[in-house]
KOLGU-919787 format. One record per atom (N, C-alpha, C): x negated, y, z negated. Coordinates in steps of 0.1 Angstrom, whole numbers, plus 5000, padded with zeros to 4 digits. Example, Ala and Ser with C-alpha at 12.3 -4.5 7.8 and 13.67 -1.06 7.14 Angstrom:
486849434922487749554922486849674922487249784929486349894929487150004921
***
This chain:
520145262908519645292922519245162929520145152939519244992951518545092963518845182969518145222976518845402980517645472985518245622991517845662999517845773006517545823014517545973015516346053017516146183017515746213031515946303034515646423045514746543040513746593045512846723046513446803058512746923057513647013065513147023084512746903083512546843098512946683101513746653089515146563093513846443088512646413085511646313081512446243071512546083072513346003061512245993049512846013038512245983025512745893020512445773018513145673008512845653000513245612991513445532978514645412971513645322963514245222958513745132949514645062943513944992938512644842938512544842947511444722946511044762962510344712964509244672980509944612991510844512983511544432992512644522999513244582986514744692991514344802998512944842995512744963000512144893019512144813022511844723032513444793039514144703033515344693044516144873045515644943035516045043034515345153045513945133047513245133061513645083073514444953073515244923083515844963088516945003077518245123080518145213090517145283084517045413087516345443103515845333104515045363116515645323134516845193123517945193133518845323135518945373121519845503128519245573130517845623132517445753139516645733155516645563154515745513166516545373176517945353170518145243179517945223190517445323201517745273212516345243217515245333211514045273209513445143206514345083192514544933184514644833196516044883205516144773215515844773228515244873232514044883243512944813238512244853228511044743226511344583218512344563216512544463215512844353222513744383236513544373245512444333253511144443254510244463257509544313256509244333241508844213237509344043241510744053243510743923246510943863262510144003271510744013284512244043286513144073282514744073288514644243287513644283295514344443294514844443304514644373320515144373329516244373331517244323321518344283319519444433318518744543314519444653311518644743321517044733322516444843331516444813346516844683349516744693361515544653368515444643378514044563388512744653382512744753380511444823379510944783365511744753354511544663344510944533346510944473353510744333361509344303358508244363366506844303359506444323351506744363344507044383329507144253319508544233323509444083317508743943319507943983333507143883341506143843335505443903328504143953322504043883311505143943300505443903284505543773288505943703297507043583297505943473295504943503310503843423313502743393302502743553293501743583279502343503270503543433275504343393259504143473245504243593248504443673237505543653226506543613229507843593217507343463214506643383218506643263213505543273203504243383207503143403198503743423184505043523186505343623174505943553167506643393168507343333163506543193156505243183162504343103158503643173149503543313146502143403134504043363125504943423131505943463119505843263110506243183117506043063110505343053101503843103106502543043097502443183087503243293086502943393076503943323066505043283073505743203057505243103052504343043057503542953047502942973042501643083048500243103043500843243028501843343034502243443030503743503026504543403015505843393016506143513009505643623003505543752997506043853010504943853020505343933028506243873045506343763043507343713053508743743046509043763033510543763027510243933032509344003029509344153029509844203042509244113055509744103070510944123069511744013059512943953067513544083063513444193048514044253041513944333054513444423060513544503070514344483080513744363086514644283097516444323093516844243081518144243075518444413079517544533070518244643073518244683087517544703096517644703112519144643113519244503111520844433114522044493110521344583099522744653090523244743101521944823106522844953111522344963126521744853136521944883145523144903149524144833150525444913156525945033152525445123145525745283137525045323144523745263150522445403154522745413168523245253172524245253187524845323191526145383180527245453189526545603186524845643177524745753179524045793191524045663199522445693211523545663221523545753233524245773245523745653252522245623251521445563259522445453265522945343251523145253255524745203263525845303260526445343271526245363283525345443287524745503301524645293313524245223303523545103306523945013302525045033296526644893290525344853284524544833276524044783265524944763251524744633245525444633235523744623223524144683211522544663206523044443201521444403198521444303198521044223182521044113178520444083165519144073166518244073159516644123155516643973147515743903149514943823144513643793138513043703123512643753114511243773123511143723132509943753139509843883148510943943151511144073161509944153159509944233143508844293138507444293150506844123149505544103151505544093169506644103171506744093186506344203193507144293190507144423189505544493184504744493176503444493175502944443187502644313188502244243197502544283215503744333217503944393227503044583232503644623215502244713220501444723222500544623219498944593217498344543227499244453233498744343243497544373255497944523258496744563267496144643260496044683245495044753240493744713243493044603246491944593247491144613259492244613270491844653284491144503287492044403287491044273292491744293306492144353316492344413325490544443335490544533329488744593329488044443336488244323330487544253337487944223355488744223356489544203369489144293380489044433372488144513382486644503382486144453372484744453374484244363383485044233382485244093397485044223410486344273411486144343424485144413426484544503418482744613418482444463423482044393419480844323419480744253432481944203436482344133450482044203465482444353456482144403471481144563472480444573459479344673458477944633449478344493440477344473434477344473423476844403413476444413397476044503392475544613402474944693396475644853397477144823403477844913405478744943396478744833383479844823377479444943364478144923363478045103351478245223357478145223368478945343375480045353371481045303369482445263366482745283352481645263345482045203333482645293322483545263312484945353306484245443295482645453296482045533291482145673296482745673310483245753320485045733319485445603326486745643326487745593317487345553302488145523297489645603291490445573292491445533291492645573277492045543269492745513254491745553243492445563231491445613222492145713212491245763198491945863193490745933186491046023178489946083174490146053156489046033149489346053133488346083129488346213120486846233115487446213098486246163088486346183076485546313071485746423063484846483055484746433035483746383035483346403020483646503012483646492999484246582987482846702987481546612990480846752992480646853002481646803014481746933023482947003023484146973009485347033015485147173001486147253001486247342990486547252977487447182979488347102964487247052962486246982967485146882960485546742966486946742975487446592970487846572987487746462994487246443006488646453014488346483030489846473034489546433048490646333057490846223067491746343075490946373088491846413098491446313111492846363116492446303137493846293142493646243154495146193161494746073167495646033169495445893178496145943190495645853203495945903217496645763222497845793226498545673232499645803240500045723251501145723258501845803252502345933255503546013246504745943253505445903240507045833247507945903239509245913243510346023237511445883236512045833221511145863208509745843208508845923196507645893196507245773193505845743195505345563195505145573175505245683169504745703155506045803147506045703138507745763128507045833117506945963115506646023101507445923091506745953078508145833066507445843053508445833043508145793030508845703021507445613014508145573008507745502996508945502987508645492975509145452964508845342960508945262948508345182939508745192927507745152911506345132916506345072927505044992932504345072935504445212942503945282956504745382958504045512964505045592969503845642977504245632993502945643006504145693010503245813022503745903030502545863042503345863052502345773067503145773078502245753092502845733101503045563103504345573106504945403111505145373122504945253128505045223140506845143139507745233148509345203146509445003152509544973142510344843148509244703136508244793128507544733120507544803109507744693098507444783081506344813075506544903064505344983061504545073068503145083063502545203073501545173075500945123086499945013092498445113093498545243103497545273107497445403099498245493089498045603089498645613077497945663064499045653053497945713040498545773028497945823018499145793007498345763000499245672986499545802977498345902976498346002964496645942958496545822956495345832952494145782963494645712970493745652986494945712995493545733007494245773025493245693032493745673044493145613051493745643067493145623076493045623090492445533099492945523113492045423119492045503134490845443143490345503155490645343161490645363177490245203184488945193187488945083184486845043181486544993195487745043202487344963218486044833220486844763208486044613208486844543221486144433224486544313234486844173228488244133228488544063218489443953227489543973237490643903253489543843258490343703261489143653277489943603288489743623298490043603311489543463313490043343321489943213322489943193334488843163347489843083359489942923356491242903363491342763357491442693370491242573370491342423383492642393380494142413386494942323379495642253392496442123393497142073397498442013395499241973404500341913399500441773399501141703391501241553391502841503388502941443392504541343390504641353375504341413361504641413353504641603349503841683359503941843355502741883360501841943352500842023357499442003346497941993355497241953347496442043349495042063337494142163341492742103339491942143344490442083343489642113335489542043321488442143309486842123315486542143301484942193304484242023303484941953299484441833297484641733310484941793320485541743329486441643332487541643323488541613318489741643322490941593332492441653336492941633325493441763315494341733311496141823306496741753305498141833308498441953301498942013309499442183305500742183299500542283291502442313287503042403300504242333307505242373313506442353309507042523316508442513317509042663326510042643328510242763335511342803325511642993329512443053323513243133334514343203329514843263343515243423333514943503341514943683339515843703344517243773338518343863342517443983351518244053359517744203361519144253366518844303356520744423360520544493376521844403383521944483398521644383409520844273399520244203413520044033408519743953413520243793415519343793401519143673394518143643384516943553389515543603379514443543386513943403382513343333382512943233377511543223377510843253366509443213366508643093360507743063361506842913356505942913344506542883332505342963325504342773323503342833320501642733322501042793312500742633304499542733293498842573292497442633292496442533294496042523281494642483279493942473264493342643261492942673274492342813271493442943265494742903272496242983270496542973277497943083279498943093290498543163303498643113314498243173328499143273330498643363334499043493340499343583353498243483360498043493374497943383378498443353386498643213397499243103393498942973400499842873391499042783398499442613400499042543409498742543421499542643426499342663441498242753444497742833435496342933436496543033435495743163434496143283434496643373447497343433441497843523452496943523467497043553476496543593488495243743488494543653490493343733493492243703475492943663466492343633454491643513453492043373459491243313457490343263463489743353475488143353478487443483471488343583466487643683461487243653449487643533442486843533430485843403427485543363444484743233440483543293449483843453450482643513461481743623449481043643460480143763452479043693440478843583443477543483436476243553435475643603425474243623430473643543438472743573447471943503454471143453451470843303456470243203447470843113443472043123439472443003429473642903435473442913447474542803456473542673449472542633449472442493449472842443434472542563424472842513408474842483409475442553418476742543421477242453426476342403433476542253442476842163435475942183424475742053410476442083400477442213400478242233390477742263378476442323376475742343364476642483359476442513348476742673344475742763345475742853350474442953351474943073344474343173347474643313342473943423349474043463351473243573360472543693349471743743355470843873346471643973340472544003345473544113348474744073330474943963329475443883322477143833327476843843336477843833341478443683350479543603344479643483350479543373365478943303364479143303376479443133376480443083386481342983388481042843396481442743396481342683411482042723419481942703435482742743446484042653445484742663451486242623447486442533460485642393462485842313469487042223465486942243452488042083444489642133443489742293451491242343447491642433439492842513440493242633438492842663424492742803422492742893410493743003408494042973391494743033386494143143368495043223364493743273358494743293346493743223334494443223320493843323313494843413301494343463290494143403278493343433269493043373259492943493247493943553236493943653228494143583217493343633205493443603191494443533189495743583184496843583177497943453183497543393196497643283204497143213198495643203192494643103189494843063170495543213166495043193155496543193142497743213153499143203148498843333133498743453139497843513127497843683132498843773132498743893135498144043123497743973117497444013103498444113092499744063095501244173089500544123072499644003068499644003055498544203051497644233056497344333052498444473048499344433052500444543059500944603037501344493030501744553016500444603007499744523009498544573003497444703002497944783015497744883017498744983014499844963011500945023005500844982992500144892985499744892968498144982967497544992978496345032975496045162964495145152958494745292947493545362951492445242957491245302958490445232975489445292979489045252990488445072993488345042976488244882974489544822980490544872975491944812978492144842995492044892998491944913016490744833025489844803015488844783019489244583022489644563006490144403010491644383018492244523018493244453026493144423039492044573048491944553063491044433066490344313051489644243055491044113063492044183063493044053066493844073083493044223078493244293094493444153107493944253118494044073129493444193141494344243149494844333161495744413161495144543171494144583175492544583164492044583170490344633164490544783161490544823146490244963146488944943139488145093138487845133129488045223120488145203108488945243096488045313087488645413083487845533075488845533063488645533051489245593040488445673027489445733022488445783010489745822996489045752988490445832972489945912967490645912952490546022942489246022937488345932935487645912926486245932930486545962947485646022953484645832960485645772960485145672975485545692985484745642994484645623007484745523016484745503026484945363035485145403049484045353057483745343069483945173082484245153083484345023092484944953100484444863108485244793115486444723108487344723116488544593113489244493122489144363118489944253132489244183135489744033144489143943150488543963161487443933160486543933176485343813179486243723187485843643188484443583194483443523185482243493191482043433201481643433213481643323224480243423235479943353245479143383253479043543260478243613266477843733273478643763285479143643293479743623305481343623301481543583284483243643283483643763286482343833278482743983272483244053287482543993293482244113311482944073321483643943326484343893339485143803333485243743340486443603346485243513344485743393333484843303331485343153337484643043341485442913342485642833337487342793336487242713323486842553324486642533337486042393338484442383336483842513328482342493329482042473315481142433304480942463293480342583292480542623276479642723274480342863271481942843277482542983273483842953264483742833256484642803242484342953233485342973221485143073209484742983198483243033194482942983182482743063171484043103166484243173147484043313151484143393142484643563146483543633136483243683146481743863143482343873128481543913121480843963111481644113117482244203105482644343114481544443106481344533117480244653112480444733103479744783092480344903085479145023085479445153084479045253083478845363072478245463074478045513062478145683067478445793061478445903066477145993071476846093075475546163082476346283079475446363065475646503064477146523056477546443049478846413043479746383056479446383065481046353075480746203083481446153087481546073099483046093111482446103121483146093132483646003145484645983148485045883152485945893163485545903177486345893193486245803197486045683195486145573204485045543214483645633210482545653217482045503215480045483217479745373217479145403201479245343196478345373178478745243170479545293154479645183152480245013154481145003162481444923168481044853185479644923188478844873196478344723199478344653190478144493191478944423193480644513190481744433195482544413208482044553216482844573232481944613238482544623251481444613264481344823267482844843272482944973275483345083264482845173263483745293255483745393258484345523248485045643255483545713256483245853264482445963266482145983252480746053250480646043234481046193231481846333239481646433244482446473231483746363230484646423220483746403202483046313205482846243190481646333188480946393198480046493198480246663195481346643196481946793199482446853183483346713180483746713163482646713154481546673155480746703151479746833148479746863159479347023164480247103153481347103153482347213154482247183135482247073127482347003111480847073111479747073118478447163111478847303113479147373118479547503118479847583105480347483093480747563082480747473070479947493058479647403047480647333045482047413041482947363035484347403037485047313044486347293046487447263041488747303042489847283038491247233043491847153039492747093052493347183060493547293054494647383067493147433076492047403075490847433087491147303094491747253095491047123105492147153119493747203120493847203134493247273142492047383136491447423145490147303154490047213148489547063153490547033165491547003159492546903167492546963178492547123177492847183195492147273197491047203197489447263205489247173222488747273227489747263247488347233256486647253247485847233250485847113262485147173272485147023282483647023285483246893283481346893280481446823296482146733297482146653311482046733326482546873320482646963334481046993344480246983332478847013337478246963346478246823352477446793360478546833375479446843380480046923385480047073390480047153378479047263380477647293383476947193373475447193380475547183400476247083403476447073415476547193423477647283419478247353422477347463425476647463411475647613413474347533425474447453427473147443438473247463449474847423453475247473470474847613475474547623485475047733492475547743503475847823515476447863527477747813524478247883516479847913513480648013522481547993523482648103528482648183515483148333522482948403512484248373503485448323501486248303498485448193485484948103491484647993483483948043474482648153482481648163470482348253465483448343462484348403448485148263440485348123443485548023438484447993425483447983434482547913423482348043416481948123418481848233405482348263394483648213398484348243386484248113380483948063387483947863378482647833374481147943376480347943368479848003355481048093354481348233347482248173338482848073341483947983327483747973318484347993307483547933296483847783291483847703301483947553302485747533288486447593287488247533278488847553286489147463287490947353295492247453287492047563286493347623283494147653289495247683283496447653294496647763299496547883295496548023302495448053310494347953312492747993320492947933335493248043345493348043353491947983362490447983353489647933356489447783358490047743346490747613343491447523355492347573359493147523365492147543380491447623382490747623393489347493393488447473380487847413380488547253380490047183379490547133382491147033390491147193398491747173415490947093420489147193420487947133427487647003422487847003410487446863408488746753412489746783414490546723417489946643432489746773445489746723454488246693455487246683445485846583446486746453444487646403441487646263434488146243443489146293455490146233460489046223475487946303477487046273488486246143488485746143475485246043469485645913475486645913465487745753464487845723480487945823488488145813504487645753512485945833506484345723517484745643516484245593530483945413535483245323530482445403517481245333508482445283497483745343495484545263482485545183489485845163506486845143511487345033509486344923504487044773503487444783487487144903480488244873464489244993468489645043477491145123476492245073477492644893482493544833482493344743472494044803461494144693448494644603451494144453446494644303447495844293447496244173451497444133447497944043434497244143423497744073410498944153403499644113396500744143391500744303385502344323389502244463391501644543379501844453369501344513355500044563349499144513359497644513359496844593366497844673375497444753389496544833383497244943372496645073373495145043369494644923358493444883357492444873367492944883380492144853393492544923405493345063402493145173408492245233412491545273424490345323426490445523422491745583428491245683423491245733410491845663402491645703386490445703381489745533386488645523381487445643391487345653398486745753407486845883394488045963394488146063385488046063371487945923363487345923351485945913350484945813360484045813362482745943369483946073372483146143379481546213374481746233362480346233355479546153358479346003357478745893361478345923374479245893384478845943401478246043407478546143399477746303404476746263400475846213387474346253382473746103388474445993394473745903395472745943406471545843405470045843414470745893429471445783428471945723447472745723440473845703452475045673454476145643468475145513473475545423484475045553501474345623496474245713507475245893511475945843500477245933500476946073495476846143509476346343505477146403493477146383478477646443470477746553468476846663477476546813478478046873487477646763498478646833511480446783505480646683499481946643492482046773483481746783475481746923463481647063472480847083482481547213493482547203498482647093504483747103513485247093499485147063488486147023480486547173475485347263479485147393473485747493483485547453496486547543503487847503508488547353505489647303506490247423495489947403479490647493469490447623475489147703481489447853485490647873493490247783506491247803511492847813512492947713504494847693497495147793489493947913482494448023476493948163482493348123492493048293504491548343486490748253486489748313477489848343461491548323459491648383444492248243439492148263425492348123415493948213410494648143416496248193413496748073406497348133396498048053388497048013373497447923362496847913350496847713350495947653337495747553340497547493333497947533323499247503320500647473326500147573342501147563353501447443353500347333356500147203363500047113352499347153343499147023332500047083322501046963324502146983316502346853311503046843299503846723293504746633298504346453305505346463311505446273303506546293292506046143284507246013287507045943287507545793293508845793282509745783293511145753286511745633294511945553287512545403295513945393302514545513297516145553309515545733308515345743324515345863327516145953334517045933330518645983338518446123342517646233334517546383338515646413340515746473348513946533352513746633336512446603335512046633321511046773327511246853321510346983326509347013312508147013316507946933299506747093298506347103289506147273283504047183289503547313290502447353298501547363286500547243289499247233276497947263280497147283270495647293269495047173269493647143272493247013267493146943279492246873278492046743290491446613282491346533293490546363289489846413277488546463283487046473272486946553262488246623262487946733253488646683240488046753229489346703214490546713213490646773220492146823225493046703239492346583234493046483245494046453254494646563262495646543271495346493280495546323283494746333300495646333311495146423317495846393333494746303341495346263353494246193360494146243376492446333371492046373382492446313396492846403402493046373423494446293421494846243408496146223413497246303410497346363398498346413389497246513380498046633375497546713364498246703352499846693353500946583342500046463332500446493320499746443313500446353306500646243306501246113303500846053287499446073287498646033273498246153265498046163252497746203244498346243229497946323220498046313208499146293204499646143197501046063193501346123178500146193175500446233161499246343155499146383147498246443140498346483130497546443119497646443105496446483098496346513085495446563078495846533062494746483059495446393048494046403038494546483025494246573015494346503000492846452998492746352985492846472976492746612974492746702965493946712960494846702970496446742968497346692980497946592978498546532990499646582995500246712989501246782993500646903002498846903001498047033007497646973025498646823024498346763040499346773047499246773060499646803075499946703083501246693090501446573097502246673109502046623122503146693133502946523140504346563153504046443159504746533175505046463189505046533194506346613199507446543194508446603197508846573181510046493176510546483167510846363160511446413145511546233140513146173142513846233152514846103154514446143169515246013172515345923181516445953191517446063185519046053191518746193195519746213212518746363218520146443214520846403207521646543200521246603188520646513183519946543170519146723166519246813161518446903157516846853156516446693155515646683149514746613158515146613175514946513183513646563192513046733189512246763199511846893189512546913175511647043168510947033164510046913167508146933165507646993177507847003191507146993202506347133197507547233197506747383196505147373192505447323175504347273171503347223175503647083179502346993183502147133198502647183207502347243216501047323210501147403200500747593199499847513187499547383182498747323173498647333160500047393153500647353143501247253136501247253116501547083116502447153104503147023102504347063092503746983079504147103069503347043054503646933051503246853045503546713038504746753024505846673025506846693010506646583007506146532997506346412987507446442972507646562969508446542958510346572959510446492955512246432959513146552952512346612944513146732939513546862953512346822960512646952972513346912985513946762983514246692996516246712994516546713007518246663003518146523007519146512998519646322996520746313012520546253014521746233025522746073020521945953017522745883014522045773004523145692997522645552990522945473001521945342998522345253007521945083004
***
């Protein structure tokens, strides 16, 4: 035997082989033929040239990577992993090799790349980490700071917790652990989903795999080996949540040009020279671009260049000074404001431009060495030292084995530096906002045999600024005390619980108005009579919705938000971070209960939002919330309109579908997977994902999860090869 391949009766690959390395490239294989066209979209992705196939709208995109020097990161960790890690860099390459074997097989099975004269391309040993790295890159939301510049510029310091993603965040997943003394077996079990972007193929490859060393059954990220975030050996499982740590810094920089290139101004006040060079972007259809990439000591610039930032950015980010501190700015001291928030010299000496500064840049170091070791692991020790090698994203990681351990904690780099990184745009000509050595990570312990885990503020609190509503991490909790002792097939009653806690201060509102039309007041009646679930047949639902829809969009409107409705002019990639009505409609909890709020009649916005919806339905709530919130997931060639099946679930609820109030009810984000993972019996665990495990849309196998993940069913876990068909050696 060099290597095989099995099928379950949802087309899931099972491998086997003989060693780690074979079973590597044997993983390769397979994922080229069930996912090529995926492989070279995000590969692509990664090294900016998607434009080259997708066309202009690809473009800020390409623009983005280019400036991040992302392929150059992935080829600087890939270097330093062969040195520091020549075990798991050969293991790389073994994958890499199989990807090379059969992208052109998985090619001629994907239409895609016909549609778009794509030829598939060769993968390099660094592709892997690129590809990570490309999906990660805005996991942290170092975006967030760019809008907080704007709160602060033009409402104040003290507008920015209004805002803050304790209300509108964004991203996130759910994982709860239960201990062996709250389940029936005695012996503990790992459920949740993780919430990302639903993309068709999915962002998450069901997989197994197995040899002398290891046989793990896990979700994989397609274009990387092994099973990073989601995986059970038989004797240890484990899972991870995003610890929504802050681990990115924003940089404004002083730079100029000189007859030799481009210089930047450090903290020591010091000119000195930047890496330049420029690159040029195909874009299929249209002339090619040429951009400047700049990387100072802090990193690579992102926004602006020598000539300064865009129009209208660079007085906007040398304004909004607390008052008081022009004279310490005169003298160029570094201050800080109460708030913690940076504050700069005025920009008498010339233009700004604005650098990032991310780990894996700093530290040639994406942490792929934890990647086998968790695939050797036996016990929650062994998980325990591998995620110490962890790099990015920051999760928090829960595991538990056979023997009845446990394991709660943070994982990743997060770099120590000042109060004023964590929160804005810092200067890099001032002292004081250098990284000195990386946080200590937090660890935890369970409450009541369980711990719970949404992305709320808890254990990972000392490491980020913003986090998710605690409503979900509240709710799983709620729902795990309900009954002593559970069993894995109890838990998708977790996964698709529709509870919405957020709805409340809205209602409270609601019930205080009066002098309604009578139309309206048969509105609120029935929306106080709700039983607060986002179901998709609750016509209530879809009414309490609407209204909240048109609170957000009145909102976002006043003249009190009017100078944040035109987002900056920073690169297109950055926008949605500094959208005002999204944030308006994630924040609406925040805004409804705050003291004040700029003068703004919250009462009469919420009537009048209340007989806008009467009136568009003559008094009755017509229609259900599923009409509207529907499935609608990111496909990188969209050649046919996707009519995508009608869900339950919103933002806050465990049931994470988010639409985004006042703009859309279409739900773009949520559950990429869901699993349940059963130390009693690992064949007694549950994995679904949201459509299917290939990648090719003729496939049987390309969308016969949806039903499932829809109606919140999961397909059993098969580990034993006796019940699988063989499809091939390889």
């Amino acid at each position: 035997m060099t290597g095989e391949i099995f099928r379950d009766a949802w087309g899931i690959p099972h491998l086997r082989a003989d060693g780690a390395r074979e079973l590597a490239r044997v993983q390769g294989r397979v994922t080229a033929l069930d996912r090529a066209w995926q492989l070279e979209v995000e590969r692509h992705r990664s090294q900016g040239t998607s434009a080259s196939f997708l066309g202009a709208e690809a473009l800020p995109w390409d623009r983005f990577v280019r400036r991040a020097r992302l392929d150059d990161t992935a080829r600087r960790c890939f270097d330093a992993l062969e040195r520091r890690d020549p075990e798991t860099s050969e293991w790389v390459r073994a994958y890499v090799d199989g990807v090379n074997e059969s992208l052109a097989e998985g090619a001629r099975r994907s239409p895609e790349f016909a549609q778009v004269g794509l030829a598939p391309g060769r993968w390099e040993p660094w592709t892997p980490l690129g590809i990570w790295l490309g999906i990660h890159i805005l996991f942290a939301g170092f975006p967030a700071k760019l809008w907080r510049e704007q709160v602060v510029r033009h409402l104040g310091a003290d507008a920015v917790g209004l805002f803050a993603a304790d209300g509108p965040a964004t991203s996130g997943s759910n994982g709860w652990l239960v201990s062996g003394e709250r389940t029936v077996t005695g012996h503990a079990i790992i459920a949740g989903d993780p919430h990302r972007f639903i993309e068709e193929p999915g962002v998450y490859q069901q997989i197994h795999l197995s040899c002398p060393e290891f046989d793990v059954i896990g979700l994989a990220v397609p274009g990387v080996p092994g099973i990073a975030h989601f995986g059970h050996t038989g004797a240890v499982a484990w899972a991870i949540t995003n610890a929504m740590a802050d681990y990115q810094d924003l940089y404004r920089e002083r730079l100029r040009r000189t007859g030799a290139g481009v210089e930047a101004l450090g903290p020591d006040g010091v000119w000195r020279r930047a890496v330049r060079h420029t690159e040029v972007v195909a874009v299929a259809g249209e002339e090619p671009v040429e951009i400047e990439v700049i990387e100072t000591e802090r990193g690579p610039v992102i926004i602006g260049g020598p000539e300064g930032l865009p129009e209208g950015l660079q007085e906007g980010l040398s304004e909004g000074l607390p008052e008081g501190l022009s004279e310490d700015l005169q003298e160029g001291s570094p201050e800080e404001s109460q708030e913690g928030f940076s504050t700069g010299r005025a920009l008498a000496d010339g233009p700004l431009a604005v650098t990032l500064r991310y780990p894996p840049r700093v530290t040639a170091d994406l942490g792929f060495s934890a990647l086998l070791p968790l695939l050797r692991a036996r016990s929650v020790a062994d998980v325990d030292r591998a995620v110490d090698l962890w790099a990015e994203p920051v999760n928090v990681v829960q595991a538990a084995d056979t023997e009845g351990g446990l394991l709660h904690r943070v994982a990743g780099k997060v770099p120590v530096r000042s109060e004023a990184n964590r929160t804005r745009l810092v200067p890099a000509w001032q002292p004081g906002h250098d990284w000195r050595g990386w946080h200590e990570t937090p660890r935890g312990g369970l409450t009541d045999g369980v711990a719970a885990m949404a992305n709320q503020r808890g254990l990972a609190a000392p490491l980020g600024v913003e986090f998710a509503p605690p409503h979900r991490a509240d709710r799983i909790r709620a729902l795990l005390g309900e009954k002593d002792h559970w069993s894995a097939a109890d838990m998708p009653t977790i996964h698709m619980d529709t509870q919405l806690a957020s709805a409340e201060p809205l209602l409270e509102m609601l019930r205080a108005i009066d002098s309604l039309t009578p139309e309206a007041a048969r509105i609120r009646r029935a929306l106080l009579a709700w039983d607060r679930r986002m179901d998709a047949d609750s016509a209530a639902a879809a009414g309490y919705a609407a209204v909240r829809g048109a609170v957000v969009r009145r909102l976002a409107a006043h003249p009190a938000f009017a100078a944040l409705a035109t987002p900056p002019a920073y690169p297109q990639v950055l926008l949605p971070w500094l959208a005002l009505l999204p944030r308006v409609g994630f924040a609406l909890e925040h805004l409804l209960r705050a003291e004040e709020l700029y003068g703004i009649d919250r009462a009469e916005i919420v009537r009048d939002a209340v007989e806008e919806v009467a009136a568009a339905g003559a008094g009755q709530l017509t229609g259900t919330w599923g009409d509207t919130h529907r499935l609608a997931p990111w496909r990188a060639l969209a050649t046919a309109p996707y009519d995508g099946p009608g869900l339950s679930g919103d933002h806050d609820c465990v049931l994470c579908t988010s639409a985004v109030p006042g703009l859309t009810d279409l739900s773009a984000r949520g559950p990429a997977a869901r699993y349940v993972w059963d130390l009693a019996d690992r064949e007694a665990g549950l994995w679904v994902v949201p459509l299917g495990a290939s990648g090719i849309p003729a496939s049987p196998h390309h969308r016969d999860q949806l039903p499932l993940w829809v109606g919140g069913a999961l397909v059993p876990v098969v580990t034993d090869f006796t019940k699988l068909e063989k499809e091939s050696d390889v």
